[in-house]
C-alpha positions as CSV (number, residue, x, y, z in Angstrom):
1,X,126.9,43.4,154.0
2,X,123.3,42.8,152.5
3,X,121.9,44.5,155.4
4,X,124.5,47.4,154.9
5,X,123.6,47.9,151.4
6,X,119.6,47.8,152.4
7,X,120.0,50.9,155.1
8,X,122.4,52.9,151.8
9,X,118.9,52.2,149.6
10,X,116.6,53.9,152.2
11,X,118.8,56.6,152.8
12,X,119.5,57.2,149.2
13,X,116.6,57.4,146.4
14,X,118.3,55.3,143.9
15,X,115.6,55.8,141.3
16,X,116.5,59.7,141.2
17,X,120.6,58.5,141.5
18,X,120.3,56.3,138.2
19,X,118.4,59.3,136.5
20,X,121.2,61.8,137.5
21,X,124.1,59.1,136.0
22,X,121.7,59.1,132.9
23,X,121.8,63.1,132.6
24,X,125.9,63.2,133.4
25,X,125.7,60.5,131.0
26,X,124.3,62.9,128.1
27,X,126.1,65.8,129.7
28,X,129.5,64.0,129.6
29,X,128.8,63.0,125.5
30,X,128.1,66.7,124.8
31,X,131.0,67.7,126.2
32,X,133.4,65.0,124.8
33,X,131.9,66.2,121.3
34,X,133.3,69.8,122.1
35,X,136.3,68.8,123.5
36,X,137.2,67.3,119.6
37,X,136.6,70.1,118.0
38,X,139.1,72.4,119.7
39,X,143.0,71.3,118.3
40,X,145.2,69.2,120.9
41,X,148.3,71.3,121.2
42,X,150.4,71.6,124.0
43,X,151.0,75.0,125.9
44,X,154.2,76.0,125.2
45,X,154.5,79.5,127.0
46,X,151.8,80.9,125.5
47,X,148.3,80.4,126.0
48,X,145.7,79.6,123.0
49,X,143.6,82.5,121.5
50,X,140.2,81.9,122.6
51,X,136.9,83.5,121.9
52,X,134.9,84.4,124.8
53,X,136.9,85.9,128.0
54,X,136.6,84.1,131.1
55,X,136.5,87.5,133.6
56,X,139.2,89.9,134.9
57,X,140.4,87.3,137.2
58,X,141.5,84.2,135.1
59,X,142.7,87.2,132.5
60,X,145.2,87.9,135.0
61,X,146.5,84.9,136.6
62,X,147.2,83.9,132.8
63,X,149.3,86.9,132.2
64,X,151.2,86.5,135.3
65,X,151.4,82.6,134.6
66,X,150.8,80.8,131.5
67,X,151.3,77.5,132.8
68,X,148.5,74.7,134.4
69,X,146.4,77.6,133.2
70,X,143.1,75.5,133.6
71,X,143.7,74.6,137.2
72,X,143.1,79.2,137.5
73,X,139.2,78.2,136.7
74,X,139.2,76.4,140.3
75,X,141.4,79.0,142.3
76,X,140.9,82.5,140.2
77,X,138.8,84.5,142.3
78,X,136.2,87.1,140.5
79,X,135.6,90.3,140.7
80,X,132.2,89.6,143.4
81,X,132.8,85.8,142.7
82,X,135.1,83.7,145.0
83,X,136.8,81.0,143.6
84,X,135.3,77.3,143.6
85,X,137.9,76.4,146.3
86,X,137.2,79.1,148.4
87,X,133.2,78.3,147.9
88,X,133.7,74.9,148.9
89,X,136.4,75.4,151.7
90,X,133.9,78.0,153.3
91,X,130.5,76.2,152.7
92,X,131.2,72.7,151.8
93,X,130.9,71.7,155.7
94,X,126.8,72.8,155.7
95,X,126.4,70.0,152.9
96,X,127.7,67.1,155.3
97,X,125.8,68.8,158.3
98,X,122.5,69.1,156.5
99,X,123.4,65.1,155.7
100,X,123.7,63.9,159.2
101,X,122.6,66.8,162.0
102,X,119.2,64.3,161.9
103,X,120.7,60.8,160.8
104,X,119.6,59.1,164.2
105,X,118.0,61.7,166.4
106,X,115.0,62.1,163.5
107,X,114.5,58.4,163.5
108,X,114.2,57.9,167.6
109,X,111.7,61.4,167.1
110,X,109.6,59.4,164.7
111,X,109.5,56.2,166.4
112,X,110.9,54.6,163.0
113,X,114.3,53.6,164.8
114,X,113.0,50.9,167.1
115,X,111.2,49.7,164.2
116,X,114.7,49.5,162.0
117,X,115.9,47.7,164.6
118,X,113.4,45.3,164.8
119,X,114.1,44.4,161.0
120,X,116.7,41.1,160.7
121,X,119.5,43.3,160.2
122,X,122.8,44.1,162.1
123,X,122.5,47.0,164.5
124,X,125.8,48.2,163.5
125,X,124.9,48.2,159.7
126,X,121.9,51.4,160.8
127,X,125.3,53.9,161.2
128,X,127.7,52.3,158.7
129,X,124.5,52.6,155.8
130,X,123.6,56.3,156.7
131,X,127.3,57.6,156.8
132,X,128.1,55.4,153.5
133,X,124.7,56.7,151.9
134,X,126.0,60.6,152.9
135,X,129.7,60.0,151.9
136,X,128.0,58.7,148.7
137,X,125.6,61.5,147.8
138,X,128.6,64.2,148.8
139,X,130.8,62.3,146.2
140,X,128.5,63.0,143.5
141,X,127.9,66.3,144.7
142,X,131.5,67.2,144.6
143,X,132.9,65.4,141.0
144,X,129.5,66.7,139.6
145,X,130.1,70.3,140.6
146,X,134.2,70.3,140.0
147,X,133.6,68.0,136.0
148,X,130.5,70.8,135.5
149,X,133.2,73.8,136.3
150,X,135.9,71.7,133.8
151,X,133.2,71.7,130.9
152,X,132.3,75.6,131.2
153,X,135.4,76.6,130.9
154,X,136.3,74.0,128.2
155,X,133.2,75.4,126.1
156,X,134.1,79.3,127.0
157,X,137.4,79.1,126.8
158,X,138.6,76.5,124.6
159,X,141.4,75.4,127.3
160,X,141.9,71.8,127.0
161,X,143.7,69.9,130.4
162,X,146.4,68.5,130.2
163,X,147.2,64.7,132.0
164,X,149.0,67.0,135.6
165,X,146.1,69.1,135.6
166,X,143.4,66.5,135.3
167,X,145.0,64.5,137.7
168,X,145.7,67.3,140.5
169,X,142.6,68.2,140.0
170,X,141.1,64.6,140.6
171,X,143.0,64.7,144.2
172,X,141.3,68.2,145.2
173,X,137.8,66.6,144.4
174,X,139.1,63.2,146.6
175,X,140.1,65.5,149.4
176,X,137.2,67.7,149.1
177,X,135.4,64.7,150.0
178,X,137.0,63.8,152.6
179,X,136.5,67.2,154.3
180,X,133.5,66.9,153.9
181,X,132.8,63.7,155.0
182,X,134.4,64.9,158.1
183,X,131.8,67.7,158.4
184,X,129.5,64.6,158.1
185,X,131.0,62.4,160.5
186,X,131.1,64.7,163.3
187,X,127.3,65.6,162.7
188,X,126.4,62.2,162.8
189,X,128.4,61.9,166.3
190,X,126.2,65.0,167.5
191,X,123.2,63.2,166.4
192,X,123.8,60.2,168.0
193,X,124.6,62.2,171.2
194,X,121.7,64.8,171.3
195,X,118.3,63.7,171.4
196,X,116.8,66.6,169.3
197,X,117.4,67.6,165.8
198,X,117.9,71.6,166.4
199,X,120.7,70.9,169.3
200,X,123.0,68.6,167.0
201,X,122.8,70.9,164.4
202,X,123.6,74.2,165.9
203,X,126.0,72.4,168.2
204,X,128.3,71.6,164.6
205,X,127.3,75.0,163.3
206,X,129.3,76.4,166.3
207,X,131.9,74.3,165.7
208,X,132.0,75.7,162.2
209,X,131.6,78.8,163.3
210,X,134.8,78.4,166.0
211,X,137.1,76.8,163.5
212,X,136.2,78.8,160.5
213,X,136.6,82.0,161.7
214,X,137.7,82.2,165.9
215,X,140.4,79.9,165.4
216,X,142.8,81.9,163.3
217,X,142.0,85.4,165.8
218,X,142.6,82.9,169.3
219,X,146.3,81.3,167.4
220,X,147.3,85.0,166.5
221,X,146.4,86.0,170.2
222,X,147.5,83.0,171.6
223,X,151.1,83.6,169.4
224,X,151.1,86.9,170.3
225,X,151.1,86.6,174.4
226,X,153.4,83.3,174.3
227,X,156.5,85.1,171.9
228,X,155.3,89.5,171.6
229,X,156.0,90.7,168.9
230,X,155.1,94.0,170.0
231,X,158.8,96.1,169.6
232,X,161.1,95.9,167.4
233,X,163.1,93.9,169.3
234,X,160.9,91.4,169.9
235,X,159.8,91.6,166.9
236,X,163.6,90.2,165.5
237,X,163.6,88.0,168.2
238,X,160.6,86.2,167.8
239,X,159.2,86.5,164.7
240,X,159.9,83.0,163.6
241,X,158.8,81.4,166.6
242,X,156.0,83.8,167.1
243,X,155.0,83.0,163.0
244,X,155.6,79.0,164.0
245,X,152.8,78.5,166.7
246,X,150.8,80.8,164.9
247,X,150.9,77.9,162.1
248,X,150.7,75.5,164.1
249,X,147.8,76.6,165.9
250,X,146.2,77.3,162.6
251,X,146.6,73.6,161.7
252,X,144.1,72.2,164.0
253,X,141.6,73.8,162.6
254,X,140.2,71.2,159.6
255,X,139.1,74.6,157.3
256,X,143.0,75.5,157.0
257,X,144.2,72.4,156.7
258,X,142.0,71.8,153.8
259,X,142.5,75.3,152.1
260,X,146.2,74.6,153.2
261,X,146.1,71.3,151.1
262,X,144.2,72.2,148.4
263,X,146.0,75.1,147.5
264,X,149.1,73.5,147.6
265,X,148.1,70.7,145.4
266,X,146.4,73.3,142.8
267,X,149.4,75.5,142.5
268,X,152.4,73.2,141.6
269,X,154.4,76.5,142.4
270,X,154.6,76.0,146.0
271,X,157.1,74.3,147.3
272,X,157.1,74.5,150.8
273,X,153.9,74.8,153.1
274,X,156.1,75.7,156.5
275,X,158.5,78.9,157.2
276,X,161.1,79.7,154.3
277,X,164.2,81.9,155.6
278,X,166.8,83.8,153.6
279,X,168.8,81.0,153.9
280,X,166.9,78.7,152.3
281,X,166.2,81.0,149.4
282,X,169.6,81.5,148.4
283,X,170.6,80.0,145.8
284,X,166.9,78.0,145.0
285,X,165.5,77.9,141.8
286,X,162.1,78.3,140.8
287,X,160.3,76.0,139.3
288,X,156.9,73.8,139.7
289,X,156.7,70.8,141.4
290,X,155.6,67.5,140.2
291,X,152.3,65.6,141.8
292,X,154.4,63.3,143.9
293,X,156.1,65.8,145.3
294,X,153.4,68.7,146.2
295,X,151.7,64.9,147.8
296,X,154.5,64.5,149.9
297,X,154.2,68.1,151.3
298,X,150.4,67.4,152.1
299,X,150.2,64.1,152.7
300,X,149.9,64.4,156.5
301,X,147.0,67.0,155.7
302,X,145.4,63.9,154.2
303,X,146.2,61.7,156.6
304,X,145.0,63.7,159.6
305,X,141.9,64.8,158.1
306,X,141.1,61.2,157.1
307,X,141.9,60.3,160.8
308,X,139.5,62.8,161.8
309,X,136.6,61.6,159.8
310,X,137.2,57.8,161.3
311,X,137.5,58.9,164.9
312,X,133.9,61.2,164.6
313,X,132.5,58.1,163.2
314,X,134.2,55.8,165.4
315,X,133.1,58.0,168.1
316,X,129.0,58.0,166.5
317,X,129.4,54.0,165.9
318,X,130.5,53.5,170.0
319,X,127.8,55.5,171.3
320,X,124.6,54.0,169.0
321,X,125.7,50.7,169.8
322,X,125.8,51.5,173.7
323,X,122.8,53.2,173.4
324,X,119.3,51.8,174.7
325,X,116.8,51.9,172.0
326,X,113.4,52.1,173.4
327,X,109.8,51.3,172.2
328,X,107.6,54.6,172.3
């Protein structure tokens, strides 16, 4: 463990770390000393007057929707800005790449590797410290970013969170991080595999690129050719199963399973992530869901992108331990 915890230190400058708790320190008082002065009343259909307007696009979703009107600041998309989920769904990924596309192939580069290994430390504890130290640095990143997005639009709009929203919106920060420490994960295993820097890193940009943006065109294609939907006949016969391994397809892809998850869990008004036909809307009610259950509708999201992140490190873990390390 000891030898764990020295690798996490040299991959993290800890001197900078205790300087940024002292800032969020300040930063957190500050805003704890706004948050009193605004009255705690509950939203009771109707929405608070506040001072300064938060744009066009959280003006709308709270005339369309006045309740869980602060989770809008994460979702509401701009009129050129997209919406912090969005932001991080799309770019999020390049933060765990530019974390590990050089964890081990920049050390054997430098020489410096043989020499870690030469230090009275565990082999094993050289992978587990540099993907600890990353997973670490991304969780700072992340609760930073999504308590600094909270405190704007406490100060500008005087919206105060309620115990749901605070909490659903502590789950989309843990499963931010977890898609991103997948991101990191599988960079780490390209770094362990490729010898130089430049190859790992556009080899996980192209799988970025593929998941991001080829996968939904090939499952729609894909869809298409197995169940056509091409005439109307076809059309009514296989819309559902056409629409079904379109989805399905979709779902292997780690960017919509994230955006699938997150949007589920910050919009208690979906209740149902898969295909909804007439009959099932007859006769339903509408309503929001409570945290447990919009966790039981993405809970094997979490599960699977979890599993992902362990079997890219696995993977990185298996092949630096078979690998020969060799003086230069």
């Amino acid at each position: 463990m000891k030898s764990i915890t020295d690798i996490l230190k040299r991959q993290v400058k800890w001197m900078k770390t205790l300087e940024l708790k002292r800032k969020m320190g300040n930063a957190g008082s500050f805003l704890l000393e706004k948050i009193k002065q605004y009255p705690k009343q509950k939203q009771q259909n109707r929405i608070p007057e506040y001072e300064v307007s938060a744009g066009t696009g959280l003006e709308s979703a709270i005339e369309s929707d006045s309740n869980f009107v602060f989770l809008n600041l994460y979702t509401t998309t701009g009129n050129s800005i997209p919406s912090f989920m969005s932001f991080i769904a799309l770019l999020g990924p390049f933060v765990g790449l530019a974390l590990g596309f050089d964890a081990i192939n920049s050390e054997r580069s430098a020489g410096t590797l043989n020499r870690l290994v030469a230090q009275p430390i565990y082999r094993d504890s050289i992978i587990i410290g540099k993907f600890l130290a990353g997973l670490a640095v991304i969780a700072m990143m992340v609760f930073s970013m999504g308590i600094f997005i909270g405190a704007i639009g406490i100060l500008t709009t005087g919206l105060v969170p309620e115990g749901e929203e605070i909490l659903r919106i502590f789950v989309f920060l843990v499963f931010t991080v977890i898609y991103i420490a997948f991101w990191l994960s599988l960079s780490i295993l390209f770094s362990v595999l490729c010898r130089h820097s430049a190859t790992s890193a556009l080899s996980v940009i192209a799988l970025w690129i593929f998941f991001t943006i080829f996968m939904s065109l090939l499952a729609d294609i894909f869809a298409g050719a197995v169940f056509p939907v091409n005439t109307q006949y076809n059309a009514l016969v296989n819309a559902y199963d056409n629409y079904s391994l379109e989805l399905n397809l979709n779902r292997i892809s780690p960017y919509y399973l994230y955006s699938e998850a997150v949007a589920t869990i910050m919009n208690p008004s979906v209740r149902s992530i898969n295909i909804i036909t007439v009959d099932q809307l007859e006769g339903a009610i509408a309503g929001y869901l409570s945290l447990g259950q919009s966790l039981l509708l993405v809970w094997p999201h979490l599960t699977g992108m979890a599993a992902l992140t362990l079997i890219a490190f696995t993977g990185s873990y298996a092949g630096f331990m078979r690998q020969e390390i060799r003086s230069s």
